[in-house]
KESENU-209864 format. One line per 10 residues: number of its first residue (from 1); their letters; for each residue x, z, y of N, C-alpha, C, O. Coordinates in steps of 0.02 Angstrom, whole numbers, plus 50000, padded with zeros to 5 digits. Last residue first. Layout:
REM residues N
NUM = A = X Z Y X Z Y X Z Y X Z Y | ... .
//
This chain:
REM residues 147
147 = XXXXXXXXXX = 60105 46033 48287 60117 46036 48212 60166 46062 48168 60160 46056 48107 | 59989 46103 48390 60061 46081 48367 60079 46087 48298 60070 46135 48260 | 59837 46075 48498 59888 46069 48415 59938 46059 48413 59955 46003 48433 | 59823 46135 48672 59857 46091 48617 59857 46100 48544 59888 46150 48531 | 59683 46212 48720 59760 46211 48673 59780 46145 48646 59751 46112 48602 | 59627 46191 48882 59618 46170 48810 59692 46169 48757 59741 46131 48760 | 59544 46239 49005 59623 46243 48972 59594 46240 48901 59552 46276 48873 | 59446 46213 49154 59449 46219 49085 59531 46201 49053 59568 46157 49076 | 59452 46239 49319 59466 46209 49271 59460 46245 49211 59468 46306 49212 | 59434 46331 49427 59379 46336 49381 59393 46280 49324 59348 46273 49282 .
137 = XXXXXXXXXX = 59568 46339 49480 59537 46383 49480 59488 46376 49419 59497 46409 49368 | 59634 46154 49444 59607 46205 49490 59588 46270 49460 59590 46263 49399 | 59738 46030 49370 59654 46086 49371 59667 46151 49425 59718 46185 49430 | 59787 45931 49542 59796 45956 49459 59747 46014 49441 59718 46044 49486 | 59896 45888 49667 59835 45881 49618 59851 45936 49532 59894 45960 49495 | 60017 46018 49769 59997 45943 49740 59922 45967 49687 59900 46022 49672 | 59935 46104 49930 59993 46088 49844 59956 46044 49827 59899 46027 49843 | 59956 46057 50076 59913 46050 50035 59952 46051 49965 59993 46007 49949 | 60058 46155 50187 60043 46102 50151 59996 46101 50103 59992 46156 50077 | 60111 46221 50330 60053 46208 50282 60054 46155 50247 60050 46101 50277 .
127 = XXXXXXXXXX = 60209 46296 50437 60199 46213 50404 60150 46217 50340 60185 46213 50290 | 60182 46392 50569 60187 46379 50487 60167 46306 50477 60123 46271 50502 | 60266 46390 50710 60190 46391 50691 60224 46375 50611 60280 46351 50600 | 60401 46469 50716 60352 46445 50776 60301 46439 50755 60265 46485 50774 | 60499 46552 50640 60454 46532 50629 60403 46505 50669 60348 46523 50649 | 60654 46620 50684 60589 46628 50669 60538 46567 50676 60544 46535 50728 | 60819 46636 50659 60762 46599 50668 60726 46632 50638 60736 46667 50588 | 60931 46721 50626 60895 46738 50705 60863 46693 50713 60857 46681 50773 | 60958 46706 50511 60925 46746 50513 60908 46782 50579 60885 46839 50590 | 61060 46590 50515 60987 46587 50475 60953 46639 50496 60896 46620 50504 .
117 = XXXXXXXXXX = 61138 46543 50659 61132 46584 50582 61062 46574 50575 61018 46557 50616 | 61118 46384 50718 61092 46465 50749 61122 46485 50679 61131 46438 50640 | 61153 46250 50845 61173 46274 50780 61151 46350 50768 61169 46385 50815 | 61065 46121 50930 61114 46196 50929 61095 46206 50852 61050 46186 50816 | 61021 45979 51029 61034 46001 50935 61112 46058 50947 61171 46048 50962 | 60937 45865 51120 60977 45936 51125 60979 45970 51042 60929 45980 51008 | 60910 45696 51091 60903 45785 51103 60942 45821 51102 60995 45804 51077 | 61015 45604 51208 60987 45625 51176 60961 45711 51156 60978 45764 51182 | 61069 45591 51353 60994 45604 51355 60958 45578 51290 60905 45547 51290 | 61186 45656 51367 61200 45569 51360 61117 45564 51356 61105 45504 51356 .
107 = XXXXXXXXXX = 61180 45797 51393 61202 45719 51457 61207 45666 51438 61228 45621 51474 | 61025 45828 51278 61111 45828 51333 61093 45783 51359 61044 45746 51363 | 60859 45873 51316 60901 45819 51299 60992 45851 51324 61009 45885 51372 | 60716 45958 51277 60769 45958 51309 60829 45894 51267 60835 45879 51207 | 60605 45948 51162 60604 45905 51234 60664 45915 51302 60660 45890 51358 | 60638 45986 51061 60575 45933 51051 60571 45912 51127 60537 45865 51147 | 60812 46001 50965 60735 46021 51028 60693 45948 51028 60704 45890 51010 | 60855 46023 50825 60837 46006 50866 60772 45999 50904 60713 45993 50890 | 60928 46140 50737 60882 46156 50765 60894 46118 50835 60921 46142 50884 | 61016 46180 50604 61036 46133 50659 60966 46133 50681 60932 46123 50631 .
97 = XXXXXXXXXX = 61085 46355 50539 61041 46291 50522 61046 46268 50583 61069 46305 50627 | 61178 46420 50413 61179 46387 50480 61115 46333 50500 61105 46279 50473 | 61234 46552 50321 61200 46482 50324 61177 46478 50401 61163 46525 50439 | 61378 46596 50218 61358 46598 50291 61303 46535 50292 61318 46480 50271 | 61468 46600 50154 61382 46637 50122 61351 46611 50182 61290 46608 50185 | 61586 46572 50145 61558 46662 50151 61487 46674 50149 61454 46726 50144 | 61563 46425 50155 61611 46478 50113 61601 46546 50087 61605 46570 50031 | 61420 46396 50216 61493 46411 50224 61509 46425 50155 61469 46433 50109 | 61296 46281 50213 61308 46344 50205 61379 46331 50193 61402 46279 50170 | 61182 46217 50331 61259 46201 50309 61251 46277 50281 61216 46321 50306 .
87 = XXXXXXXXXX = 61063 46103 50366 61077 46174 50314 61126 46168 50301 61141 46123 50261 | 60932 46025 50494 60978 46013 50458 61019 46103 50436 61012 46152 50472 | 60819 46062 50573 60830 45977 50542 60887 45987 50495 60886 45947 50448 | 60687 46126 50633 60740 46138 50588 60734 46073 50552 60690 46042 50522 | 60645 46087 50794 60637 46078 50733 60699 46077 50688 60748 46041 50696 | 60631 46215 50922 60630 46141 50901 60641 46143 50823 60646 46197 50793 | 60673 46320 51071 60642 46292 50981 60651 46213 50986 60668 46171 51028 | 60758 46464 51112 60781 46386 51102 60726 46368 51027 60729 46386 50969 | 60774 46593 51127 60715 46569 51149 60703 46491 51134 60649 46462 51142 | 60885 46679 51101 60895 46645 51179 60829 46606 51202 60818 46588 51259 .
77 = XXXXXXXXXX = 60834 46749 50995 60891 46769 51060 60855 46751 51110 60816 46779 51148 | 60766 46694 50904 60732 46753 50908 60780 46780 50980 60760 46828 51013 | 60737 46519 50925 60788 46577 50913 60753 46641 50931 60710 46638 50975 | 60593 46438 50820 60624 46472 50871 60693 46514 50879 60705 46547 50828 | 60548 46307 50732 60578 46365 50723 60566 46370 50809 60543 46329 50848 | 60442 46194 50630 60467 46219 50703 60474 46284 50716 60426 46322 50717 | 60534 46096 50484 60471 46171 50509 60491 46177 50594 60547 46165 50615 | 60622 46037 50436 60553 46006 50452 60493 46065 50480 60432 46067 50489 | 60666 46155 50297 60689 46116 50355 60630 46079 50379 60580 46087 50344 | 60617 46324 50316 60620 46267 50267 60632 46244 50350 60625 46266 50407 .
67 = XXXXXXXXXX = 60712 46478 50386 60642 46447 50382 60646 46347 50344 60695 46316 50365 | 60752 46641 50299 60786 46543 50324 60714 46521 50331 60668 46537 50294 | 60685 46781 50377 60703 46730 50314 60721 46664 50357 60712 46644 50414 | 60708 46851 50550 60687 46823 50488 60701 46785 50435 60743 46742 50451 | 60724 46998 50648 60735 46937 50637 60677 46919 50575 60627 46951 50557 | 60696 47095 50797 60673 47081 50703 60696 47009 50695 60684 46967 50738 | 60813 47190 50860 60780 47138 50861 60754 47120 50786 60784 47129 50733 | 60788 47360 50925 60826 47315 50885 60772 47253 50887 60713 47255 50906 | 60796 47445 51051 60778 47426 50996 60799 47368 50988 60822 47329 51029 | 60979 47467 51142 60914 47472 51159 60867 47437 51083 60903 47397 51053 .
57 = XXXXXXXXXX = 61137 47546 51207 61094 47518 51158 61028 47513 51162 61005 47562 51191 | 61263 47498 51300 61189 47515 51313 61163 47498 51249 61166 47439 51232 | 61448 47491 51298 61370 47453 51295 61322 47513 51291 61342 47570 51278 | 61560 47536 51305 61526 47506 51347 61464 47508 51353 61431 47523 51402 | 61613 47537 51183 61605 47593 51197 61556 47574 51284 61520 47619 51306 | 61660 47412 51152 61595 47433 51125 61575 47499 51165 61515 47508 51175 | 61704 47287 51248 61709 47353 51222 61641 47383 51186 61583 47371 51200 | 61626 47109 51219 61627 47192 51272 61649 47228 51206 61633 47218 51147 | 61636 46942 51229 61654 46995 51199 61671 47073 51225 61726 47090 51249 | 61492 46839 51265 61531 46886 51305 61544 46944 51263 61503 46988 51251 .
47 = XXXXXXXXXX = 61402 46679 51263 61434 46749 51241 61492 46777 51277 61530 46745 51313 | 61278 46572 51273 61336 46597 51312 61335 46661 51268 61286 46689 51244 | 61256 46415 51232 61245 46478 51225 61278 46519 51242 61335 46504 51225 | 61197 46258 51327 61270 46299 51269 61222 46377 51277 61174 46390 51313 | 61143 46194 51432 61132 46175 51359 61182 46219 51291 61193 46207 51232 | 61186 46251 51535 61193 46186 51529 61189 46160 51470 61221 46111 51452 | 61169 46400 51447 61170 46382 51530 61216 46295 51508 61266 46290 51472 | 61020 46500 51394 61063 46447 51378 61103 46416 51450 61071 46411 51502 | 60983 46687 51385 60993 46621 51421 61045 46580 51399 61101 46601 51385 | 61022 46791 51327 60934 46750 51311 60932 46686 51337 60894 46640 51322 .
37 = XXXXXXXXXX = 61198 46818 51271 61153 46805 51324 61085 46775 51293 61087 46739 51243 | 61272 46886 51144 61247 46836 51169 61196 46831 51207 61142 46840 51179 | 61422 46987 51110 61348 46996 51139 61315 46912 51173 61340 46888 51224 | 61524 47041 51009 61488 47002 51078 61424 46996 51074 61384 47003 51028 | 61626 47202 51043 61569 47175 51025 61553 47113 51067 61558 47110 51129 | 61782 47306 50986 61734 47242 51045 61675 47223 50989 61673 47224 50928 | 61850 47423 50959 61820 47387 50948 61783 47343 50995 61758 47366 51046 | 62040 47495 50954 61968 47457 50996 61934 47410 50963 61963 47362 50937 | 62107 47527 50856 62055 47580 50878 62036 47550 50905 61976 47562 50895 | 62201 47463 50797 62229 47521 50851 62160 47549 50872 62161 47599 50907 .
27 = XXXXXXXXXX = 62173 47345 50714 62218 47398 50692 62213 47462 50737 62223 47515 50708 | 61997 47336 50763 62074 47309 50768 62088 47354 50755 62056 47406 50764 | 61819 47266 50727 61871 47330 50749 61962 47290 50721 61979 47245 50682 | 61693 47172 50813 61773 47157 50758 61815 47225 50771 61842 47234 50826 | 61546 47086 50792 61585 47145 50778 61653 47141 50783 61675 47096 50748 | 61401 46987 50843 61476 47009 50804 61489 47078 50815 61452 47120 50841 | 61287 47013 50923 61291 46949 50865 61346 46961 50823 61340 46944 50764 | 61184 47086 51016 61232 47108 50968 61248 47066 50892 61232 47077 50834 | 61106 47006 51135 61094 47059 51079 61183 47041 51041 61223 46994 51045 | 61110 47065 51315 61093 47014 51267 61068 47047 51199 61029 47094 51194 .
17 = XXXXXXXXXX = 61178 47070 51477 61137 47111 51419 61126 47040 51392 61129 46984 51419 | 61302 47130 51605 61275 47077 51558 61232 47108 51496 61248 47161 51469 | 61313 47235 51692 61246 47247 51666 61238 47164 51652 61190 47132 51673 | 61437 47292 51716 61426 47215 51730 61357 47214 51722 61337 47175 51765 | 61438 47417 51620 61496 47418 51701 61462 47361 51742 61454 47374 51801 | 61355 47424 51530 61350 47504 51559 61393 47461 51656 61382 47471 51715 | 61287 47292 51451 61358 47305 51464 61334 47381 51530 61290 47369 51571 | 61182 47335 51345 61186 47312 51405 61251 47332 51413 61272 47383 51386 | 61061 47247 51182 61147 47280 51216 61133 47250 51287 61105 47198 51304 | 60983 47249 51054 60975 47215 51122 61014 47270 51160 60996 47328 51165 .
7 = XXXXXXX = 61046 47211 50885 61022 47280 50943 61038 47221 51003 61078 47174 51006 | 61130 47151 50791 61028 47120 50802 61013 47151 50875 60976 47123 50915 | 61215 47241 50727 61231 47169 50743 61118 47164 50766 61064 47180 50742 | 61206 47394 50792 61191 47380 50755 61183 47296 50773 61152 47280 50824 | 61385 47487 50844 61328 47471 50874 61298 47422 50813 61341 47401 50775 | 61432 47668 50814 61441 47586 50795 61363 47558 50840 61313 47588 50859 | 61479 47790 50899 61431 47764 50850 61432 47688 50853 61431 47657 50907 .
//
């Protein structure tokens, strides 16, 4: 049985676990899966391509819609937030968003800025905005004349 891309996976032999980010079946019958670790290790994301027939399946992860840029996201994986700053979309549809941290830095000790798909961010607190001016609710609407 196929495994589902989102599902929180345990390797059965290594008991590496994560969730289920790719896929790839080959001409001859083996399929591999990778699986990306909750943990970041020196600022990178770690993955690990397993047999499929391997793995442990366990509930699935909910993801979410693209969240607007200037919003404070989370990865629904590995746990990594900070602020959606930047929107590449691919070729294939593929959208990417750049999600720099609000208090981890690299080795040169600027922020820390990872790349996620769109649909393993979530939403940290909602950005609220006040909509712009203009009649309200109990305003009055008056027809124009047109001639």
């Amino acid at each position: 049985m196929a495994i589902k891309l989102g599902s929180k996976v345990k390797d059965s032999i290594t008991d590496y676990a994560g969730i289920a980010v790719a896929r790839t079946e080959f001409l001859y019958g083996c399929v591999k899966v990778c699986v990306e670790s909750k943990k970041l290790k020196d600022g990178a994301i770690q993955e690990e391509w397993i047999d499929e027939f391997r793995l442990e399946k366990h509930p699935t992860v909910i993801v979410s819609p693209t969240p607007p840029l200037g919003t404070e996201v989370n990865d629904s994986i590995t746990g990594f937030s900070g602020i959606a700053t930047s929107r590449t979309e691919q070729l294939n549809h593929c959208i990417r968003i750049g999600v720099t941290s609000k208090k981890e830095r690299n080795d040169k000790g600027a922020p820390l800025e990872l790349w996620f798909d769109e649909q393993r961010l979530g939403l940290k607190t909602a950005k609220v905005e006040k909509p712009p001016g203009g009649p309200g609710p109990t305003a009055t609407h008056r027809r124009i004349p047109t001639s």
